[in-house]
C-alpha positions in Angstrom: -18.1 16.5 -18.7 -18.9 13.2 -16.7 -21.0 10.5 -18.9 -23.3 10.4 -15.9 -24.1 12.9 -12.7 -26.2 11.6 -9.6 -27.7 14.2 -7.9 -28.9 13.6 -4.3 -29.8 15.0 -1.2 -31.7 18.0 -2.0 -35.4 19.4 -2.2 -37.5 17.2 -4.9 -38.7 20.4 -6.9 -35.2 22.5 -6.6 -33.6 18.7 -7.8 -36.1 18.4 -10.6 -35.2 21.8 -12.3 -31.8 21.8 -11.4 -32.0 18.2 -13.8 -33.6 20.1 -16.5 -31.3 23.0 -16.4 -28.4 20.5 -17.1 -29.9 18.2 -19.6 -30.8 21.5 -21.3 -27.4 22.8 -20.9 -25.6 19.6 -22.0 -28.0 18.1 -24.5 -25.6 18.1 -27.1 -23.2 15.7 -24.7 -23.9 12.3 -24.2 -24.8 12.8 -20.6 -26.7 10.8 -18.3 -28.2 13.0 -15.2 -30.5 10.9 -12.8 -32.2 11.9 -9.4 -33.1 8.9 -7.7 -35.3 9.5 -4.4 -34.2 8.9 -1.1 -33.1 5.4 -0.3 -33.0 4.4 -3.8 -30.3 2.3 -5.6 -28.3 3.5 -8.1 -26.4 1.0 -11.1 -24.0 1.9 -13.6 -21.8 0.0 -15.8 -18.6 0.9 -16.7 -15.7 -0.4 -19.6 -12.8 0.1 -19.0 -9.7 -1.1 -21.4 -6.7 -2.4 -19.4 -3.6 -1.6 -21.7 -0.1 -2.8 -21.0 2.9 -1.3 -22.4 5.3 -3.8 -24.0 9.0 -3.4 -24.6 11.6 -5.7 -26.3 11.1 -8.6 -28.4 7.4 -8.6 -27.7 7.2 -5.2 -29.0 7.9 -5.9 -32.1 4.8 -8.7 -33.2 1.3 -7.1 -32.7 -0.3 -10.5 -31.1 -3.8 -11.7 -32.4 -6.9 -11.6 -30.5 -7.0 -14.2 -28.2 -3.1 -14.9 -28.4 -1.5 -15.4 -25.2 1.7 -13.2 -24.1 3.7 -13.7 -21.6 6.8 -11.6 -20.1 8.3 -10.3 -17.4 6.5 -7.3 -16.3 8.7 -4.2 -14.8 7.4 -1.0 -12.2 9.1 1.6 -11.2 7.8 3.2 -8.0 9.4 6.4 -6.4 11.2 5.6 -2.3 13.1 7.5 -0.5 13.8 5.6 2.3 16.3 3.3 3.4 15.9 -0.4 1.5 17.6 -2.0 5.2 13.7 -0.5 6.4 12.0 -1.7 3.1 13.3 -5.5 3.3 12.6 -5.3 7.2 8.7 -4.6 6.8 8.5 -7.0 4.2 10.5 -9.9 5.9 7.2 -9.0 8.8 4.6 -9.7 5.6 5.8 -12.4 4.2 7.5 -16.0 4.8 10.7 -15.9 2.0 12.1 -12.6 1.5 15.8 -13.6 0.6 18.6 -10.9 -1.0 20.3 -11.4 -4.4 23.9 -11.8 -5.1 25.1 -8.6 -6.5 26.5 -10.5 -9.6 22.7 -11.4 -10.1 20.9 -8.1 -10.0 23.5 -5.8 -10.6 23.2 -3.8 -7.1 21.3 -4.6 -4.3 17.9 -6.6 -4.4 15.7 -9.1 -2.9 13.4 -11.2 -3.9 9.8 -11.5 -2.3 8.1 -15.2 -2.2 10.0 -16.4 -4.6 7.9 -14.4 -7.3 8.6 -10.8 -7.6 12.7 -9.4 -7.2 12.8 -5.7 -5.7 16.1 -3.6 -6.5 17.7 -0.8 -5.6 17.8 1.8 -8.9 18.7 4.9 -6.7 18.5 6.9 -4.1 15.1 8.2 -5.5 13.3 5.2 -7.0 13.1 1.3 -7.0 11.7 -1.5 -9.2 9.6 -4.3 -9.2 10.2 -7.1 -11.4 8.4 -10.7 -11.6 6.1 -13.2 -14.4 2.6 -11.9 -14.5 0.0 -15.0 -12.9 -2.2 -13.4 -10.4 -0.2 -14.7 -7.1 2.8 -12.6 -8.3 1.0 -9.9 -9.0 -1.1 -9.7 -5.6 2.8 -10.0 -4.5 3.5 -7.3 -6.3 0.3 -5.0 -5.8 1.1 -6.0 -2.0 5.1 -4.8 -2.4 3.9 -1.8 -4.0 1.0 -0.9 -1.0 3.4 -1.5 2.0 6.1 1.0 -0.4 3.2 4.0 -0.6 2.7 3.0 2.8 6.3 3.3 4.1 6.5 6.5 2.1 3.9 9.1 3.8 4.9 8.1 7.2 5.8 10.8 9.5 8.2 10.7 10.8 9.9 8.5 8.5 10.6 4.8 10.1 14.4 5.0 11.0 15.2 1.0 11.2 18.3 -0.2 10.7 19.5 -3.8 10.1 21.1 -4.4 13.4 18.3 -3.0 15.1 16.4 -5.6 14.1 18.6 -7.8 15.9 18.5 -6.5 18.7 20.4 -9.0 21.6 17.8 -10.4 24.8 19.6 -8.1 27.1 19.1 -4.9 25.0 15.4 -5.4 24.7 14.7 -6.8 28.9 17.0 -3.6 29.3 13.9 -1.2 27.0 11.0 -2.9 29.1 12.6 -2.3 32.3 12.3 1.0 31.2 9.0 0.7 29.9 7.5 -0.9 32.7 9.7 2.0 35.0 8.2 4.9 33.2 4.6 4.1 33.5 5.2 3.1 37.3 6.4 6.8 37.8 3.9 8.2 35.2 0.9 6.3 37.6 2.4 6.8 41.1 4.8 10.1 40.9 9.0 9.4 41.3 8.6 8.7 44.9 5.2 6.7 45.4 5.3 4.2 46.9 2.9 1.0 45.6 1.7 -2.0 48.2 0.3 -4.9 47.3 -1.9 -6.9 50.4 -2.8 -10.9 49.5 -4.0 -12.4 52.5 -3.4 -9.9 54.6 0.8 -10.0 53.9 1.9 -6.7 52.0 4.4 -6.1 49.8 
């Protein structure tokens, strides 16, 4: 059961015994129930205990209240897609998105602003690693939008690296096409379109 149910939008007498019939129901339960009227604000406080979980050497001493801890905080988050596409849409985000030497990461990675290293785990999942401060982790909480992101597109984004350097020629080649296309689309395969300035036509 909730710790506290709004109810809204209904008749003022069928609300009022509807409330009675639940704090009767749940008086045992610590249950707040409140029908405000129309137009009427509504505030509620809530605590909430942010937990981290700790591996390693800092694992092993229980740190005082009010003791700083620092590490190097680690998520894994679940992508299917190619990490060519992945490092593409993230080189369009942000400034510095450079890859590691495999000697370095052990497989293929990048890392993101200088903060936050992305790698490659497998074919199913990759991880995030950086220094908690709160630039790195609106890096990271950025990194891990943009992957959820990538994820539920349909159809999936099919970018390769060389596409993404595509030569002059290739891409004046897809406008002409483009701009040929709608042409045809707005005046048929054989329309014809003139242009009159000053009484010349083209």
């Amino acid at each position: 059961m909730p710790p506290n149910i709004i109810l809204v939008h209904g008749e003022a007498n069928e609300m009022g015994r509807l409330k009675q019939k639940l704090i009767t129901q749940f008086a045992y339960r610590n249950t707040k129930i409140i029908s405000p009227k129309n137009c009427q604000s509504v505030e509620m406080y809530f605590n909430y205990e942010k937990r981290e979980k700790t591996i390693g050497r800092l694992a092993g001493k229980t740190p005082e209240v009010g003791e700083t801890v620092s590490g190097l905080l680690r998520s894994t988050i679940a992508y299917t897609g190619a990490f060519g596409v992945l490092k593409h849409r993230l080189k369009q985000i942000f400034k510095s998105v450079e890859s590691l030497p495999d000697e370095e990461s052990e497989g293929p990675a990048f890392r993101v602003h200088e903060r936050l290293t992305v790698k490659y785990e497998s074919e199913k999942h990759i991880s995030l690693h950086w220094r908690p401060d709160p630039i790195s982790n609106m890096v990271s909480d950025s990194v891990v939008a943009l992957v959820l992101n990538i994820s539920r597109e349909i159809p999936k984004v099919a970018v390769e690296s060389e596409e993404a350097t595509k030569t002059e020629e290739e891409n004046n080649k897809k406008a002409e096409k483009v701009i040929h296309a709608l042409l045809v689309s707005l005046f048929g395969e054989n329309g014809k379109l003139v242009i009159s300035v000053d009484g010349n036509a083209s």
